[in-house]
C-alpha positions, 0 to 999 in steps of 0.5 A: 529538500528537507523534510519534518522528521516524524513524531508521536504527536498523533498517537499520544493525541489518540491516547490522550483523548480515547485512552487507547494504549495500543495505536496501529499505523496503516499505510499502503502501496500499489494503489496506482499499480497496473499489477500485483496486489495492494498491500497494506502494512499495519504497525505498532511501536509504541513510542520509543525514539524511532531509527535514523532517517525514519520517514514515508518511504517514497522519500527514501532511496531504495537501498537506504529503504531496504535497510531501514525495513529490516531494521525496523521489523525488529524495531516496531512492537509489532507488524502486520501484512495484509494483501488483496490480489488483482482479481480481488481488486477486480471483482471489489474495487479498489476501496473495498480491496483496500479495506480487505487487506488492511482488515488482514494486516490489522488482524494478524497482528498479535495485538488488536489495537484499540485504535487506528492512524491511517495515511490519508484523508479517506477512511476505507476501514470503518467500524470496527475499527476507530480510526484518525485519518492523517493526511501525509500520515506517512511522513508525519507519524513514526507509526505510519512511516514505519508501516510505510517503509515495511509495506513498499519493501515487501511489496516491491520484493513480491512483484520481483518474485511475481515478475520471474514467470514474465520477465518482459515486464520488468515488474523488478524494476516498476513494481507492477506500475505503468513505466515504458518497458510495462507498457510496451509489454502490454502493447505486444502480449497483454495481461498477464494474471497478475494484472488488473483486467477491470482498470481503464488502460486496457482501453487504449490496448485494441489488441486486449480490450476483448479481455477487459472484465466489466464488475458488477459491484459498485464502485469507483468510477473508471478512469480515477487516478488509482486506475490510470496508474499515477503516484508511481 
């Protein structure tokens, strides 16, 4: 199916009306995961012509993804990861987890951007940052489809990593989201540390419930879409 190719209209927007010279495009990837972090990507590319096929990765293949990634860590001005692990996740909720990572991945870019386009329609950095939310930012922004593509490159290579010391569930493959092999794992040998101990599918484990961790912290309520593991 064919799809509108990303432009800079958003980021010459923010400079036009705020006079920020330097925009950041944040995205993030393993919101609806079972395990492993939430990663949040931030990205700056001023707005030279972006690489070939660029767009939000989940419409990429992943060997074409891979190498549009390496191709643009060299291409953008400049990127930064910022992680939040799954007993922070646990511990904050997933909002909270969010703004975490990406306060980690905007601050660890060499530039602080004077201001902020965020995939979405849900502003979860706030002051001080200034933010444009964008809704499908990912395919409409060069800079958030750039920070798209880098965040589920890098994420879905730490989850291979993560997955080496409990290969049974397959995190190469579903990156730590709810697929078969995932779930029948689950069934026979509970989580592991890098799961989500406080996310409703350990309801439906009998075995496990005993390890499901109660937070304290307001937050979201249980049974949302991140937590059942949806946008796989």
């Amino acid at each position: 199916m064919p799809y509108e190719l990303p432009t800079h209209r958003v980021e010459r927007s923010l400079r036009a009306t705020t006079g920020a010279k330097i925009v950041a495009g944040v995205d993030e990837v393993g919101r609806g995961a079972w395990a492993g972090p939430v990663t949040v990507c931030a990205a700056v590319t001023g707005l030279r012509r972006p690489p070939e096929g660029l767009t939000d990765s989940k419409l990429i293949a992943p060997k074409r993804r891979a190498e549009l990634a390496e191709l643009l860590e060299g291409w953008v001005t400049a990127y930064g990861l910022g992680h939040s692990s799954p007993q922070e996740i646990d511990e904050l909720g997933m909002t909270a987890a969010l703004r975490l990572a990406a306060s980690r991945a905007l601050e660890s870019l060499p530039v602080r951007p004077e201001a902020v386009i965020l995939d979405g329609n849900h502003d979860y950095l706030g002051p001080p940052w200034r933010v444009r939310t964008v809704i499908k930012g990912d395919q409409s922004c060069v800079v958030v489809a750039a920070a798209s593509v880098i965040a589920k490159v890098r994420r879905d290579a730490l989850m291979a990593e993560l997955g080496a010391d409990c290969p049974e569930y397959a995190f190469e493959d579903n990156a730590g989201y709810p697929s078969p092999v995932h779930r029948a794992a689950l069934a026979k040998f509970g989580p592991t540390r890098h799961h989500r101990v406080s996310w409703a599918f350990l309801d439906a484990l009998p075995r496990w419930q005993h390890l499901r961790k109660q937070r304290v912290a307001p937050t979201e309520a249980a049974g949302t879409e991140e937590q059942l593991g949806f946008d796989f």
